[in-house]
PyMOL Python script that loads the backbone (N, CA, C, O; Angstrom):
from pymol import cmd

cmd.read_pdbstr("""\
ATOM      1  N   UNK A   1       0.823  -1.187   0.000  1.00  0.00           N
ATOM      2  CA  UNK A   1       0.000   0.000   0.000  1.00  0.00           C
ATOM      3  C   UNK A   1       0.868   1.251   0.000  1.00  0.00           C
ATOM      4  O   UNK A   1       0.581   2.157   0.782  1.00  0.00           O
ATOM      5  N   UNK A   2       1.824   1.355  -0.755  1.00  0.00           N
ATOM      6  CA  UNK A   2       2.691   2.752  -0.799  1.00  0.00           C
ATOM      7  C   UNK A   2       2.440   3.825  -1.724  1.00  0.00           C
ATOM      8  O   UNK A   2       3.182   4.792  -1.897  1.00  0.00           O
ATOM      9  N   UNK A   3       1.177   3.562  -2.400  1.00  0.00           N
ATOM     10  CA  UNK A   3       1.118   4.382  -3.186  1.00  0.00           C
ATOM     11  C   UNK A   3      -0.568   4.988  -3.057  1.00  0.00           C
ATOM     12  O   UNK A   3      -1.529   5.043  -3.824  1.00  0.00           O
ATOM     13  N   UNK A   4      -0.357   5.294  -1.965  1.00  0.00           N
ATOM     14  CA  UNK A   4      -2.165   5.663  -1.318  1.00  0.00           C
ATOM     15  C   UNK A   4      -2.205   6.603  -1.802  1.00  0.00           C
ATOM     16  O   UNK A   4      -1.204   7.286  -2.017  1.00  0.00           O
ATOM     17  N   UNK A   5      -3.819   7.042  -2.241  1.00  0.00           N
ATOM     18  CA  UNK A   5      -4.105   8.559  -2.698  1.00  0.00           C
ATOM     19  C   UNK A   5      -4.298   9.129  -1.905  1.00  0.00           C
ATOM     20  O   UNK A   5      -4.871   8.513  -1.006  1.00  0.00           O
ATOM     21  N   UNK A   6      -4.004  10.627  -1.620  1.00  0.00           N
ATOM     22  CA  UNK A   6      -4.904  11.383  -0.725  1.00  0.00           C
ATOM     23  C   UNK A   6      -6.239  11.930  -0.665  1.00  0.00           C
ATOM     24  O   UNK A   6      -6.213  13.110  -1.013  1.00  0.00           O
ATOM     25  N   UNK A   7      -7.324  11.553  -0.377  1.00  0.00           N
ATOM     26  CA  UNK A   7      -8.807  11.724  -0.567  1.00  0.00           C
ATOM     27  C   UNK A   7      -9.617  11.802   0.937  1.00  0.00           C
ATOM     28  O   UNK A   7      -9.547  11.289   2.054  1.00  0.00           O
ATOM     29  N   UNK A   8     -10.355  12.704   0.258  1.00  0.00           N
ATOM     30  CA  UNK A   8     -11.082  13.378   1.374  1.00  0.00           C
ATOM     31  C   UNK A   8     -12.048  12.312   1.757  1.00  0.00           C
ATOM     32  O   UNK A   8     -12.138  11.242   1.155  1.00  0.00           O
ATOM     33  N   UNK A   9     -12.798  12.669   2.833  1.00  0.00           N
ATOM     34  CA  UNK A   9     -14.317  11.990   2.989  1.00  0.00           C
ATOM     35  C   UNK A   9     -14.835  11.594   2.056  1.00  0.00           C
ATOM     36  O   UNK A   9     -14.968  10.444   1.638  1.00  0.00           O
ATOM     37  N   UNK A  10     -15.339  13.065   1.468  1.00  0.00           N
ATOM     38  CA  UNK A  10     -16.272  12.846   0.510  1.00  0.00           C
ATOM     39  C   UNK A  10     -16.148  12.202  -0.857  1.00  0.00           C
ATOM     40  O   UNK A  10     -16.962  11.360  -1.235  1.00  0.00           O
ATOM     41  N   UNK A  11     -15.128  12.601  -1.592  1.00  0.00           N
ATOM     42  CA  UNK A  11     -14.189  11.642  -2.642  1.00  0.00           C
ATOM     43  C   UNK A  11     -14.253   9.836  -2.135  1.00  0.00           C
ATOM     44  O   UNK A  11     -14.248   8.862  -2.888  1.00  0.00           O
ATOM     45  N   UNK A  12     -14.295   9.850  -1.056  1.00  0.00           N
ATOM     46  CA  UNK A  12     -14.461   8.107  -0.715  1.00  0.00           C
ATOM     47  C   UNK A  12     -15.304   7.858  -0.419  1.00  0.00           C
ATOM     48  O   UNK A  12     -15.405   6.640  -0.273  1.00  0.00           O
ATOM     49  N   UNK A  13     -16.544   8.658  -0.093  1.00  0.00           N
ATOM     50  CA  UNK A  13     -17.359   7.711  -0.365  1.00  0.00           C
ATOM     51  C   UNK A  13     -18.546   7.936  -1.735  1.00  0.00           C
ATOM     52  O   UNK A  13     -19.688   7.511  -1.910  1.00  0.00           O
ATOM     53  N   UNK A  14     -17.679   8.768  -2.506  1.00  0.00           N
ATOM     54  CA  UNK A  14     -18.209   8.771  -4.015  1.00  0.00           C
ATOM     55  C   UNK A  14     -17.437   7.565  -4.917  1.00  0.00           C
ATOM     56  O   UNK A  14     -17.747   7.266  -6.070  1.00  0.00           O
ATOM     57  N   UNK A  15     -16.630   7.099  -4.321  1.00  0.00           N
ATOM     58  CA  UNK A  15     -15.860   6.161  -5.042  1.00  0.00           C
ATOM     59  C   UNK A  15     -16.658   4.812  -4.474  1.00  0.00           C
ATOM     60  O   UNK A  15     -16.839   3.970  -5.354  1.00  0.00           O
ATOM     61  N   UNK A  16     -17.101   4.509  -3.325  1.00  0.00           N
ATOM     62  CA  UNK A  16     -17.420   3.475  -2.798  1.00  0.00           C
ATOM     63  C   UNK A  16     -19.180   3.522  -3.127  1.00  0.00           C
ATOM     64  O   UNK A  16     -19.872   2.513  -2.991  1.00  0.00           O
ATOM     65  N   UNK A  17     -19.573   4.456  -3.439  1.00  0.00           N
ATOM     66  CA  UNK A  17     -20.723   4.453  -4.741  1.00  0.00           C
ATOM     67  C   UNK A  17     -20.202   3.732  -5.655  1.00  0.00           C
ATOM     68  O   UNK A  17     -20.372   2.528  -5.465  1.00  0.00           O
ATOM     69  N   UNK A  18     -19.570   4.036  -6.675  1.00  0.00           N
ATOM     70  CA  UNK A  18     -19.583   3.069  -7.721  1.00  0.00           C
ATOM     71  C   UNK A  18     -19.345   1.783  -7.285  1.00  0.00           C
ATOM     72  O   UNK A  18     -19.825   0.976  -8.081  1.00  0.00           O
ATOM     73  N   UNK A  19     -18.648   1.122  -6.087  1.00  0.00           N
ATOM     74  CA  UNK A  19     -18.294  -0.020  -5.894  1.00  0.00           C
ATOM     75  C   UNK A  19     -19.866  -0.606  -5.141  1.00  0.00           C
ATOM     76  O   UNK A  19     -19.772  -1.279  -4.115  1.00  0.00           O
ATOM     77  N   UNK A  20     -21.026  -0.351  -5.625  1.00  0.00           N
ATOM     78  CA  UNK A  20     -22.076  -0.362  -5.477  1.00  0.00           C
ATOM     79  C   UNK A  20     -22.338  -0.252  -3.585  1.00  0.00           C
ATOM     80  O   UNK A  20     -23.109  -1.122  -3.179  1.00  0.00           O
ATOM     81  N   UNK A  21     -21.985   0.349  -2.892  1.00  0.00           N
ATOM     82  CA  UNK A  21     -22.428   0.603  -1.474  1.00  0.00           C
ATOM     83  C   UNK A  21     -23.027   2.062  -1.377  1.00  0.00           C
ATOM     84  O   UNK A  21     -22.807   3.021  -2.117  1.00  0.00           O
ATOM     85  N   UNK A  22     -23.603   1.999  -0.591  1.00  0.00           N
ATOM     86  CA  UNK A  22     -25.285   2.809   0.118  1.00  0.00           C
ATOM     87  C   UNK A  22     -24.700   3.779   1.655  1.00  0.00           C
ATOM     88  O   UNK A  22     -24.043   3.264   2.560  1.00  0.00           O
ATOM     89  N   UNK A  23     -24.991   4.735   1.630  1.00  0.00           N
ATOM     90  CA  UNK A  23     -24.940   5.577   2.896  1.00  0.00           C
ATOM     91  C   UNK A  23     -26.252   5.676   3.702  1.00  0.00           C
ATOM     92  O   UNK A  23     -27.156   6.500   3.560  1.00  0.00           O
ATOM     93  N   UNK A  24     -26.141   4.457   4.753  1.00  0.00           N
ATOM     94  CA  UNK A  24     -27.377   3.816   5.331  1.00  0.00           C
ATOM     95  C   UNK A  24     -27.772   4.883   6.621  1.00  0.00           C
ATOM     96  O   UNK A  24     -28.769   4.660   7.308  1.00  0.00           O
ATOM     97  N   UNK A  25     -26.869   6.083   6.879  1.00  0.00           N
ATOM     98  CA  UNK A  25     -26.714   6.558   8.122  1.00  0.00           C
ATOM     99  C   UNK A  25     -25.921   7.913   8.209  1.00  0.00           C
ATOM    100  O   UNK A  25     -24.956   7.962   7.447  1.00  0.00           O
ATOM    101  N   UNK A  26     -26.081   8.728   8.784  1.00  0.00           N
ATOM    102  CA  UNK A  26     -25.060   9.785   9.291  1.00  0.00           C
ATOM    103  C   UNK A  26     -25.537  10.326  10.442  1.00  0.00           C
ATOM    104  O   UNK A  26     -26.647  10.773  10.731  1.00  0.00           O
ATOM    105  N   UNK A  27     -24.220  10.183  11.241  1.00  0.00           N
ATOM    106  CA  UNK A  27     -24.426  10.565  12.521  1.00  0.00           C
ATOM    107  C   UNK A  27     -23.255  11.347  12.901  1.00  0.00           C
ATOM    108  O   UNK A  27     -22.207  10.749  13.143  1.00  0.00           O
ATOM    109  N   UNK A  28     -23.324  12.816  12.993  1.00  0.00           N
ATOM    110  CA  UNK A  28     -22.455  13.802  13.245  1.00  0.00           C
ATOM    111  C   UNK A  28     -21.624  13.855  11.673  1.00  0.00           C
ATOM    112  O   UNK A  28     -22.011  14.189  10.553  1.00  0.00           O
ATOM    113  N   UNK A  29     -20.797  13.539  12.006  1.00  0.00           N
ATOM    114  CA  UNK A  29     -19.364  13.682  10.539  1.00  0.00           C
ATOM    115  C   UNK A  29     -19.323  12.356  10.221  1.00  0.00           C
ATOM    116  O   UNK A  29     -18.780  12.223   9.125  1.00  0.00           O
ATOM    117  N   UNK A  30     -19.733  11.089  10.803  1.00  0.00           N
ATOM    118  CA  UNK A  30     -19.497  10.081  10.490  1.00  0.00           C
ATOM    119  C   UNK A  30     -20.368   9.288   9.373  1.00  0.00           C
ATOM    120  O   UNK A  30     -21.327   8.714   9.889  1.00  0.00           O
ATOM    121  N   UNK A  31     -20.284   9.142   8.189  1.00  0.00           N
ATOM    122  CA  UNK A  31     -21.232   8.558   7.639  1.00  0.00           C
ATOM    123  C   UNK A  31     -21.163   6.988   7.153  1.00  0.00           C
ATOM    124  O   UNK A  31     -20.138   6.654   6.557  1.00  0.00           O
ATOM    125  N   UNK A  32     -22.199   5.991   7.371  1.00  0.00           N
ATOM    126  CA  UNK A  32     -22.086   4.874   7.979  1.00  0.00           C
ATOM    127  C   UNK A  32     -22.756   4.291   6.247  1.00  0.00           C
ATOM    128  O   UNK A  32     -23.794   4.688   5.717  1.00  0.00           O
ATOM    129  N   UNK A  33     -21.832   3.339   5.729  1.00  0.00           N
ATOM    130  CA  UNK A  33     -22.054   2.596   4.211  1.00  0.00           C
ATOM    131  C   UNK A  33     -22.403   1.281   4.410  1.00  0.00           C
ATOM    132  O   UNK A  33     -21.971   0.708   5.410  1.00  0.00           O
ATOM    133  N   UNK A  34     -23.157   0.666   3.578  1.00  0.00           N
ATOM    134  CA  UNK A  34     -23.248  -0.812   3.717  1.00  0.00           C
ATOM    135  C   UNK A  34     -23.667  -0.854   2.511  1.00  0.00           C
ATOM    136  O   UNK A  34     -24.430  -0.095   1.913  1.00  0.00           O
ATOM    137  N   UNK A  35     -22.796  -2.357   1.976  1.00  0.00           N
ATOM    138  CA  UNK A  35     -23.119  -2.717   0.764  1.00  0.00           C
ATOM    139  C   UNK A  35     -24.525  -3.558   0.721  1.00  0.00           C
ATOM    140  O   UNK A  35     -25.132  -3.609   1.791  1.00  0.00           O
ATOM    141  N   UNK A  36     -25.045  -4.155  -0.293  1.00  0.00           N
ATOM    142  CA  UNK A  36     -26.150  -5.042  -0.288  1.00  0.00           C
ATOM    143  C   UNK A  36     -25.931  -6.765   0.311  1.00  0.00           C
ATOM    144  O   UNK A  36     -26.660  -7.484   0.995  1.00  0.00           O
ATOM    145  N   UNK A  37     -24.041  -7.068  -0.565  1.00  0.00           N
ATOM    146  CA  UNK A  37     -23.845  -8.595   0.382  1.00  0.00           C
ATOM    147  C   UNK A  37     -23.367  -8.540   2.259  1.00  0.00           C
ATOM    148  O   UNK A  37     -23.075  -9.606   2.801  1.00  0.00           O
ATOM    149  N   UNK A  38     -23.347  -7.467   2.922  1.00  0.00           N
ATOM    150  CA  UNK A  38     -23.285  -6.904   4.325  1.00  0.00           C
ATOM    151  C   UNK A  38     -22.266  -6.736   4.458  1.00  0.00           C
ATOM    152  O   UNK A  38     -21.851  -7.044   5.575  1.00  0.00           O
ATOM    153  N   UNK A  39     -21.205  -6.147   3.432  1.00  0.00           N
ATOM    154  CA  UNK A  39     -19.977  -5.507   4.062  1.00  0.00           C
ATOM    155  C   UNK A  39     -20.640  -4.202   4.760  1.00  0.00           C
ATOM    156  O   UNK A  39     -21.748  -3.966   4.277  1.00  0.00           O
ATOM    157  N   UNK A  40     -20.298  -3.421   5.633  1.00  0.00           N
ATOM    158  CA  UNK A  40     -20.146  -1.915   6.256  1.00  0.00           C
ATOM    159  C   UNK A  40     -18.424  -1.893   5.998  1.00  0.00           C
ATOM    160  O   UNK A  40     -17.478  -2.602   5.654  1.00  0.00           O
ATOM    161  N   UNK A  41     -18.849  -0.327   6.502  1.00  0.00           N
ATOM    162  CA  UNK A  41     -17.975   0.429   6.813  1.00  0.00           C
ATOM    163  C   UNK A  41     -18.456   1.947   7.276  1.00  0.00           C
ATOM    164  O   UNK A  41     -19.556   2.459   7.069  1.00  0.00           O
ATOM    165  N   UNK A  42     -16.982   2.682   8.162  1.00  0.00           N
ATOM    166  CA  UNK A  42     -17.558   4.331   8.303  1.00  0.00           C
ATOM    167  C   UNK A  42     -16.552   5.002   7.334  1.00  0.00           C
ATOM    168  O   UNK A  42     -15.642   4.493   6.680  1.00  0.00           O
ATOM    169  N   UNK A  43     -16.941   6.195   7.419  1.00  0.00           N
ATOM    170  CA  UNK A  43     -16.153   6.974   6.659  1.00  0.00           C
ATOM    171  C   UNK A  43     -16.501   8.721   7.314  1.00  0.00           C
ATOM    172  O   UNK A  43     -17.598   9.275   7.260  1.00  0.00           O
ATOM    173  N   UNK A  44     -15.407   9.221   7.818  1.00  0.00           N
ATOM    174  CA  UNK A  44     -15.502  10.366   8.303  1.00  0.00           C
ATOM    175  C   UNK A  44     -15.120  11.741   7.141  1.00  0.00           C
ATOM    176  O   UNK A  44     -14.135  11.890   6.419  1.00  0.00           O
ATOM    177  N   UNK A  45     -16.229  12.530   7.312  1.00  0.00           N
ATOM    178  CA  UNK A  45     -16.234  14.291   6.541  1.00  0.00           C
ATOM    179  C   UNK A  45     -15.648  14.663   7.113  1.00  0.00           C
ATOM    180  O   UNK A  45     -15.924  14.409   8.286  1.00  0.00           O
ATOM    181  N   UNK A  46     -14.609  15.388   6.941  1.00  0.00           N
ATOM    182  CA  UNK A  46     -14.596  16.756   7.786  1.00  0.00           C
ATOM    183  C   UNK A  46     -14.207  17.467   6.327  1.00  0.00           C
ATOM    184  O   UNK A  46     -13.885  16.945   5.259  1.00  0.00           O
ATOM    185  N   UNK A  47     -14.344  18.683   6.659  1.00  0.00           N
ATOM    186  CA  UNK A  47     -13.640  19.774   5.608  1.00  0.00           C
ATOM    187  C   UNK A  47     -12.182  19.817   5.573  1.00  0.00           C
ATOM    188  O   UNK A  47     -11.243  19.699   6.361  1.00  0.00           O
ATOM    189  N   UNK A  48     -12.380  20.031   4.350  1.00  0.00           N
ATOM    190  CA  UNK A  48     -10.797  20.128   4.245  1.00  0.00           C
ATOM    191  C   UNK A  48      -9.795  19.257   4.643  1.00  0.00           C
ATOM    192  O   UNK A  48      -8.639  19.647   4.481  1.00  0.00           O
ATOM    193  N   UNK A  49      -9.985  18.142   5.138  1.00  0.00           N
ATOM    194  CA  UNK A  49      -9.216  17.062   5.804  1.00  0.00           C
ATOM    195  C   UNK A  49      -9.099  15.837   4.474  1.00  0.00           C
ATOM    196  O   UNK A  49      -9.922  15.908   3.561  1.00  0.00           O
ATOM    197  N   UNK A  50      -8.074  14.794   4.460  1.00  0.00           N
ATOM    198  CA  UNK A  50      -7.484  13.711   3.443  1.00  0.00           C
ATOM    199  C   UNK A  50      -7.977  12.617   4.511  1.00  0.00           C
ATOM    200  O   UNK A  50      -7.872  12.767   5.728  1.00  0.00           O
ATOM    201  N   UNK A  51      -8.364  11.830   4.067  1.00  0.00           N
ATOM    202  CA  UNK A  51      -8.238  10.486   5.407  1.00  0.00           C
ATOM    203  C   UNK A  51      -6.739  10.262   5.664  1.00  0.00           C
ATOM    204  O   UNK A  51      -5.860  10.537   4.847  1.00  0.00           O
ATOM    205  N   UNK A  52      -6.575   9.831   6.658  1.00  0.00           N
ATOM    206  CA  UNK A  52      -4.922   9.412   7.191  1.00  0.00           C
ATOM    207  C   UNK A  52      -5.178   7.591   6.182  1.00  0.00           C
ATOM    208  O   UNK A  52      -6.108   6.895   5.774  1.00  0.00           O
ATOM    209  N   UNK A  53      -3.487   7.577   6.221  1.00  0.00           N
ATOM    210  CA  UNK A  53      -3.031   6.093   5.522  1.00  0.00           C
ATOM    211  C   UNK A  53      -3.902   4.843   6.168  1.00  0.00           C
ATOM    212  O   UNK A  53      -4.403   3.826   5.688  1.00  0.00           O
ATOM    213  N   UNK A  54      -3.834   5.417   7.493  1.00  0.00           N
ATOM    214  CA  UNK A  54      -4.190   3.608   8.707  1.00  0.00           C
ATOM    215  C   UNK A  54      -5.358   3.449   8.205  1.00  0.00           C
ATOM    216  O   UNK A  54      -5.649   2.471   7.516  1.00  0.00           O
ATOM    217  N   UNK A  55      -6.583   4.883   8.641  1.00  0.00           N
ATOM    218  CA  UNK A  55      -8.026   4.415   8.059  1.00  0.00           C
ATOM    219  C   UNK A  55      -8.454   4.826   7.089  1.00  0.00           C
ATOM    220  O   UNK A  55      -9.620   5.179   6.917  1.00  0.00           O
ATOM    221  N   UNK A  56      -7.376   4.851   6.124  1.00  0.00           N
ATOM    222  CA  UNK A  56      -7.765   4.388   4.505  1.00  0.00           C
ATOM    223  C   UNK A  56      -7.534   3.013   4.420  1.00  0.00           C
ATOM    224  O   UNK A  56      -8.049   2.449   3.455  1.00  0.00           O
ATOM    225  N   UNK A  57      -6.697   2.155   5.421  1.00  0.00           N
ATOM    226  CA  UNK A  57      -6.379   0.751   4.871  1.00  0.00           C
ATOM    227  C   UNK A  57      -7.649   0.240   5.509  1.00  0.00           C
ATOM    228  O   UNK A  57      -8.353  -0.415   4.740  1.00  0.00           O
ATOM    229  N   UNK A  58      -8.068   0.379   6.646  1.00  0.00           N
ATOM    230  CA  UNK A  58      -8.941  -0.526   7.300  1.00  0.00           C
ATOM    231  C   UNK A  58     -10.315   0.144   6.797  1.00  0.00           C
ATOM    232  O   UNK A  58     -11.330  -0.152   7.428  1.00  0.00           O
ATOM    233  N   UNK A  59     -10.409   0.926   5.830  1.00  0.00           N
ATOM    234  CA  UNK A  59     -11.870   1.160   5.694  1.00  0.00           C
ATOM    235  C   UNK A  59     -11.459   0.003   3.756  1.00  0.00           C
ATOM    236  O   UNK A  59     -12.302  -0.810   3.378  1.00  0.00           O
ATOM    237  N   UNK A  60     -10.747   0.129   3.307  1.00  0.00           N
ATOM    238  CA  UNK A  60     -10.648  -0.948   2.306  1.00  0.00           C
ATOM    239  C   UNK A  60     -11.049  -2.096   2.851  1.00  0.00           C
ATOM    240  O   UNK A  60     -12.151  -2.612   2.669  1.00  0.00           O
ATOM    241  N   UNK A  61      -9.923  -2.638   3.716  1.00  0.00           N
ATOM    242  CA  UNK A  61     -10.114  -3.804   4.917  1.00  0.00           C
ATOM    243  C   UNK A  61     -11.701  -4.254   4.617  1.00  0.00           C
ATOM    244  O   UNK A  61     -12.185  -5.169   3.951  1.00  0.00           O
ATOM    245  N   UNK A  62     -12.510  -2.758   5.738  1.00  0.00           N
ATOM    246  CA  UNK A  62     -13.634  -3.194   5.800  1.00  0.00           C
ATOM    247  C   UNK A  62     -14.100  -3.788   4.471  1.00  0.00           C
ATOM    248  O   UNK A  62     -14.235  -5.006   4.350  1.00  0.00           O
ATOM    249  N   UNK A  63     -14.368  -2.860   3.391  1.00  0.00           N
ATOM    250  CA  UNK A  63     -14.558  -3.270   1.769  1.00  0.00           C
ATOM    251  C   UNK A  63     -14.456  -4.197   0.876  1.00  0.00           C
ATOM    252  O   UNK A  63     -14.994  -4.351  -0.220  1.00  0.00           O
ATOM    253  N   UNK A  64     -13.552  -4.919   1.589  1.00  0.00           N
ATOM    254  CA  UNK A  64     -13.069  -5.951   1.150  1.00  0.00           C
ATOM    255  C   UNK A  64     -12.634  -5.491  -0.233  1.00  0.00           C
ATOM    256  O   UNK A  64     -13.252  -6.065  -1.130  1.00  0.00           O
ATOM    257  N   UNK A  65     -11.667  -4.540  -0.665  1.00  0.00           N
ATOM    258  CA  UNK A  65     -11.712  -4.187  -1.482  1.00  0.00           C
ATOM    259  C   UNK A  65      -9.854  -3.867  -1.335  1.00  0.00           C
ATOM    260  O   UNK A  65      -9.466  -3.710  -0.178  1.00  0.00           O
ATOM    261  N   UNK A  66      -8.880  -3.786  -2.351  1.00  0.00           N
ATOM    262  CA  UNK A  66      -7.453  -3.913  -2.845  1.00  0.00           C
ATOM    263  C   UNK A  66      -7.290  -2.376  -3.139  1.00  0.00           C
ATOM    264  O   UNK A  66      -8.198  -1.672  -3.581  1.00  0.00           O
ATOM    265  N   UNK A  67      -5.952  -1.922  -2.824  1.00  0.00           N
ATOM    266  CA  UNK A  67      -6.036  -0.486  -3.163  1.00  0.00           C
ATOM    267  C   UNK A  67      -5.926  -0.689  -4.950  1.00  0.00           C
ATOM    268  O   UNK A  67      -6.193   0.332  -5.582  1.00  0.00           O
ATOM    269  N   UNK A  68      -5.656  -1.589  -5.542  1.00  0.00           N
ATOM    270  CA  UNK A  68      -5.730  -1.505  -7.082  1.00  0.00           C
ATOM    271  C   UNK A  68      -7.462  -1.307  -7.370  1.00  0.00           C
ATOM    272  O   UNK A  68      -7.780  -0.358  -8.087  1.00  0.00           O
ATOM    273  N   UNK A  69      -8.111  -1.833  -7.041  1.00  0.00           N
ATOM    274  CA  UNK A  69      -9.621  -2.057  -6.957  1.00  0.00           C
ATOM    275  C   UNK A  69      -9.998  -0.815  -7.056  1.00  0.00           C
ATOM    276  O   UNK A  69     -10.505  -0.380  -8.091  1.00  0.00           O
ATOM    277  N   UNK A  70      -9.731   0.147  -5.645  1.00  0.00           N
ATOM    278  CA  UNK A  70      -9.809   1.530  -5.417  1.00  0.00           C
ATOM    279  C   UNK A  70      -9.768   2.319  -6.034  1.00  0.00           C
ATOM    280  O   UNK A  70     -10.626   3.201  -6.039  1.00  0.00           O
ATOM    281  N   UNK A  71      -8.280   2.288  -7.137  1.00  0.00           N
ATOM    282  CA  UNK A  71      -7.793   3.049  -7.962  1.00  0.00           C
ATOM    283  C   UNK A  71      -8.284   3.093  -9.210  1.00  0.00           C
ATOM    284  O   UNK A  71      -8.051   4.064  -9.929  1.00  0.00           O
ATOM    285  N   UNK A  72      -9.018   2.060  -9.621  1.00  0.00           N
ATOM    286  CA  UNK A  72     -10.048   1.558 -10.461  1.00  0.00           C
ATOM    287  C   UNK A  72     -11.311   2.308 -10.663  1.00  0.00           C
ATOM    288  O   UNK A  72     -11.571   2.900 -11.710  1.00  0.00           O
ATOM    289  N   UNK A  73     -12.098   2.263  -9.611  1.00  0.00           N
ATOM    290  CA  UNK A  73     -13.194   2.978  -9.137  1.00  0.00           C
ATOM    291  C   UNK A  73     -12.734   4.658  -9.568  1.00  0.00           C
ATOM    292  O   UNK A  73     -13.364   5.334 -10.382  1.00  0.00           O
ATOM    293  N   UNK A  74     -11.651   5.069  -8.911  1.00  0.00           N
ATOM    294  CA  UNK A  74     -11.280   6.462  -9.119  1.00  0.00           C
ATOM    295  C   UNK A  74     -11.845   6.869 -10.274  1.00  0.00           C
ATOM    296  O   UNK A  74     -11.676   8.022 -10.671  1.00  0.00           O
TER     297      UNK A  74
END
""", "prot")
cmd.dss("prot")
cmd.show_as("cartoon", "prot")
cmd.util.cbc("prot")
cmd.orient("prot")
């Protein structure tokens, strides 16, 4: 994973739209995705903020999804 993008909230979870998942929830900044076969995941807004490296990996993790996959979607 050395070649992570930097992307905001919102950029991820416009990308995790096309990877067909649903924003089932928002509660404060946190907005809560679930696909249709029951992966979840969260994904935090803030303005102006990139997600950090760790929970860009573990929100893939969650996704079950490869940062090539990711980059795909882009």
């Amino acid at each position: 994973m050395s070649n992570i993008p930097a992307v905001s909230g919102k950029k991820m979870i416009k990308t995790l739209k096309k990877a067909n998942f649903s924003v089932i929830r928002i509660k404060g900044s946190h907005h809560f995705l679930a696909h249709p076969n029951g992966r979840k995941t969260v994904v935090p807004v803030h303005s102006n903020e990139t997600i950090g490296r760790g929970l860009f990996a573990q929100i893939l993790k969650d996704c079950n999804l490869t940062i090539n996959e990711f980059l795909d979607l882009l």
